[in-house]
N, C-alpha and C positions, 0 to 999 in steps of 0.2 A: 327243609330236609332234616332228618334225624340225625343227631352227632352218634359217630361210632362213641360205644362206648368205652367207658375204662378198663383198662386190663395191663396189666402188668406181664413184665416179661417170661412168664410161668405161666402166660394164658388164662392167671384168675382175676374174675371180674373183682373189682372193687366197687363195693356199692353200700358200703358205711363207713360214716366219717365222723372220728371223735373231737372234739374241739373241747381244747383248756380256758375255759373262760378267766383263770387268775391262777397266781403262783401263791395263795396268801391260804392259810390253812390256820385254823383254830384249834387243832389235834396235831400231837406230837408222836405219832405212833411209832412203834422201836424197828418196823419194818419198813418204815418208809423217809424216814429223817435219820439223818449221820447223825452222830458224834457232834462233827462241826457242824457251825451254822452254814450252810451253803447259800450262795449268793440268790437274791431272786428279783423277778423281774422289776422294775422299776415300774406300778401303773402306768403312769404314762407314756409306757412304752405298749401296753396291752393293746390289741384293734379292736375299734371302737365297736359301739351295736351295727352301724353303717355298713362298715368293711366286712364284717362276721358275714350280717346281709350278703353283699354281693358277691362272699366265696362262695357261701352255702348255693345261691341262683345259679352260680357258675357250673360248682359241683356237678347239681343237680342233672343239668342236661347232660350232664358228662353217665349218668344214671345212677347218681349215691343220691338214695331216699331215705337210710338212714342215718340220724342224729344225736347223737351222745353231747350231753356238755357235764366236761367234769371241771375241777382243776389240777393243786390244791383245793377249795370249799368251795362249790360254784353259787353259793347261797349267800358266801361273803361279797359276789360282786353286786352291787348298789341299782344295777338296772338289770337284775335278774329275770325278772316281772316281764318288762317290756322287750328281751332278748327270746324268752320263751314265746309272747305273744307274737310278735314280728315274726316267728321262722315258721310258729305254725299258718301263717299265709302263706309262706313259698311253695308253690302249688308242688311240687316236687317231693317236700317234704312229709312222708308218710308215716311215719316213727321217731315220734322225740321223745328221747328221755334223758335224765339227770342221774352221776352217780354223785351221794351226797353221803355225808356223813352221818348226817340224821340230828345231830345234836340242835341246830338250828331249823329244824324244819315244818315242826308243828302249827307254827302261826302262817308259815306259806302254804300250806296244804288248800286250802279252799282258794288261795288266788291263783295256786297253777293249776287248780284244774281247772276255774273260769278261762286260765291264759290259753287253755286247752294241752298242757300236758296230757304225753300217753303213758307214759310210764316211769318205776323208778329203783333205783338199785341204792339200798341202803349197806352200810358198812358196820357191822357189829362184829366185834373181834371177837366177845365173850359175854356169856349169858352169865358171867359172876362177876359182881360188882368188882371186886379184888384184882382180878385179873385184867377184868377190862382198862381200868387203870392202870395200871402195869403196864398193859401193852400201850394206850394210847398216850397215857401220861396226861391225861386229865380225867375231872369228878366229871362226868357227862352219860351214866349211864340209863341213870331215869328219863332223862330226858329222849335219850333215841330212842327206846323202846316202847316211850309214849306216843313218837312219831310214827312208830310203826302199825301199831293198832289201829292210829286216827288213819294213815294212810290209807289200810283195809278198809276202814269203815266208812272210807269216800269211796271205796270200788276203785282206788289205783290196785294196779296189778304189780305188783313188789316183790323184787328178788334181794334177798338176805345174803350179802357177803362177808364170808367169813374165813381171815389169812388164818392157817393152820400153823403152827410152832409148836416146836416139841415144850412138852410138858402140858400138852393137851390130854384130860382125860377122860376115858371111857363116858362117864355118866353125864359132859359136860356134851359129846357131841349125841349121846343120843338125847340130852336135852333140847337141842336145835332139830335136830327131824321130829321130836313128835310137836314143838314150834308148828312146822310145816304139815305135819298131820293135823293138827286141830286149827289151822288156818286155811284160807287160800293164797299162800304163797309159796313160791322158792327159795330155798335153804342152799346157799354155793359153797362147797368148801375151796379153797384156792391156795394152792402151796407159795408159798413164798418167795419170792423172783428176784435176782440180784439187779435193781434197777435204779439205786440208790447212794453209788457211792461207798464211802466207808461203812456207809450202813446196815451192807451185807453180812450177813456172817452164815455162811452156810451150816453152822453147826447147828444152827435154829432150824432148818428143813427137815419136814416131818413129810416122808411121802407118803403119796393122796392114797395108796392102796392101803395103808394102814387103818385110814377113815374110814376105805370103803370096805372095808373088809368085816369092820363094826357094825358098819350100820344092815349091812347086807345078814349079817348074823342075827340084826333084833330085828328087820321091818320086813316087810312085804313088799317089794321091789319090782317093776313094774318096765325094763327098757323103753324106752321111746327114742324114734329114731334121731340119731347126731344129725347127720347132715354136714354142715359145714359149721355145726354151734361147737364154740370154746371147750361147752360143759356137755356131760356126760350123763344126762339125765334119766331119772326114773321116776313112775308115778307111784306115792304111795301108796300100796294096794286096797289098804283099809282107810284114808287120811284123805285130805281134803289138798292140801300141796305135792309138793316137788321137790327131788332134794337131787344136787348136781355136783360134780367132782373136776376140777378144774389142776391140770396135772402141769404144766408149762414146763419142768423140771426133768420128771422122771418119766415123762409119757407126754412128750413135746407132738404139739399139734399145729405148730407155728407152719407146715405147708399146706394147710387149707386154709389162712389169712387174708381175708376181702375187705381190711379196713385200711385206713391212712387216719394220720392223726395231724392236725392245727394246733399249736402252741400258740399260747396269751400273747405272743409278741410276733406272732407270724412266719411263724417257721412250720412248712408242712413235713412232718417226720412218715415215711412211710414205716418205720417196722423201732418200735421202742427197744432193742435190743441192740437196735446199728447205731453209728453218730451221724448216719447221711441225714441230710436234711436239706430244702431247698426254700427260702426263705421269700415270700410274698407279700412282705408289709409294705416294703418299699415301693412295689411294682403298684401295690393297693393304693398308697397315698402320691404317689405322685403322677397319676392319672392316666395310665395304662387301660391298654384296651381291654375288651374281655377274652379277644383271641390270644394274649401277653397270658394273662393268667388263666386261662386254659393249656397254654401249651406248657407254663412252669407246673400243673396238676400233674399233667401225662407224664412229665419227664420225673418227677417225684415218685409218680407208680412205676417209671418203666427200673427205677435203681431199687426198686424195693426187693431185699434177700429174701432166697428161696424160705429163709427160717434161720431160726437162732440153733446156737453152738448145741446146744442139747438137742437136738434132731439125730444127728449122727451118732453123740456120742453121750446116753442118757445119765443124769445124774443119779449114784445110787447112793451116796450119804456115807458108804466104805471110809475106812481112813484115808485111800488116797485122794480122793476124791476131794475131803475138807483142807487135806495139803495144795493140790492142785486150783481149788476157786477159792480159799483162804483172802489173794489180793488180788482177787478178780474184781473191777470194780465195775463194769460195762461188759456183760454179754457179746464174746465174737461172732458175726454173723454169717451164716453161709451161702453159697451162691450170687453173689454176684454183688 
């Protein structure tokens, strides 16, 4: 018999699931790393390929088909190969993809798509060397954007992400859509999200209408329908890609949220903005049923918040507003 499926206390189905394959990142980006060093997970505390295995089967019948594996780097973990081939058997598993830095990815490009990768979201903060530095705090710029070409030119299908910060300029973001006009890809811009600790500084928040308000001025713009997607997309009218606007901030779209997230160390987070979390390593290695960790899944979606603090009350970058999330360090969630 069919298992009901997942759905959360808001009646939305959940049917993708992000998983952290490592806390270990080889980029220091100024939006995503504090100040201080923040602690991280011990590998050997990470679940193993096995365990990953029998959530994702679990999941699965639960009806989450799709698969995200990020981390930190998901490239720096050492059975990357063998995690991407094992999941694409789970017959369940209809969409995997990796979000990755890029810098490391060139030489995996022909083994994940032997592995049978579907797809892949790259991270480019800046199409100028100078900057890109700056933001990521290391020399690694040639290298992504070598990865991105080879990527196209394997026929992966590739979305270009890129966090917006003020002191972003004009010529710099219409250099990323005509990117996505003379390619086949996706160009995302994405405001910058307090998910980091002291890392936040809301002064850095450039909102996405400022983006979009550029590009809508130089391109031929093209809507396609949202649906329940993050991004805000359009087809470029004369171009060969896509260029998408990703608002969390000042145009929070966190109540149509279908996904739940796994942590390296077995913590299912239903909504990255809350601290709830319900932790399944233990239930995983010390030989729990599957109806155990099916039922710790459901109760993870049934806590998950209607949406983050910016739903009700949207961020506009005013002065009081930078008073106000100044030592915000964790997004308040709302409903429930």
């Amino acid at each position: 018999m069919e298992k009901e499926r997942l759905v959360d206390s808001y009646g939305r189905q959940i049917d993708y699931l992000r998983i952290s394959l490592t806390d270990l990142c080889n980029f220091r980006c100024i939006y995503c790393t504090p100040a201080e060093t923040l602690p991280l997970v011990p590998p050997a505390q990470y679940l193993t390929r096995q365990e990953i295995l029998r959530f994702v089967r679990i999941a699965g019948g639960l009806g989450i088909y799709r698969v995200r594996l990020t981390g930190g780097e998901p490239l720096l973990r050492k059975d990357i190969l063998e995690i991407v081939k094992a999941l694409k058997d789970v017959e369940t598993v209809r969409d995997l993809s990796i979000t990755t830095n890029g810098s490391r990815l060139k030489p995996f490009l022909k083994p994940l798509k032997k592995a049978g990768l579907d797809r892949l979201n790259i991270s480019l903060d800046s199409m100028e060397v100078s900057r890109f530095e700056e933001v990521t705090r290391v020399k690694a710029y040639q290298e992504v954007m070598d990865s991105v070409l080879a990527a196209l030119q394997l026929g992966f299908p590739v979305k270009l992400n890129m966090v917006v910060l003020k002191g972003l300029r004009e010529d710099e973001i219409i250099r990323y859509v005509n990117l996505a006009k003379n390619h086949p890809l996706d160009v995302r811009f994405l405001e910058f999200m307090p998910l980091c600790g002291t890392g936040w500084r809301p002064d850095l928040v450039l909102p996405i209408s400022e983006v979009r308000s550029i590009v809508h001025e130089k391109f031929n713009l093209i809507p396609l329908p949202r649906g329940k997607n993050v991004a805000e997309e359009y087809q470029i009218g004369d171009g060969m890609g896509k260029v998408g606007f990703i608002a969390s901030l000042t145009e929070s779209f966190c109540n149509e949220c279908s996904r739940i997230r796994l942590s390296s160390d077995g913590l299912i987070q239903p909504c990255l903005f809350s601290d709830k979390q319900v932790s399944v390593k233990d239930l995983l290695r010390s030989g729990a049923t599957d109806g155990a960790i099916e039922e710790a899944i459901r109760y993870a979606a049934s806590i998950k918040p209607k949406g983050n603090y910016f739903l009700d009350e949207p961020f506009t970058g005013h002065e009081k507003d930078l008073e106000k999330y100044a030592k915000t360090p964790l997004i308040r969630s709302i409903g429930g």
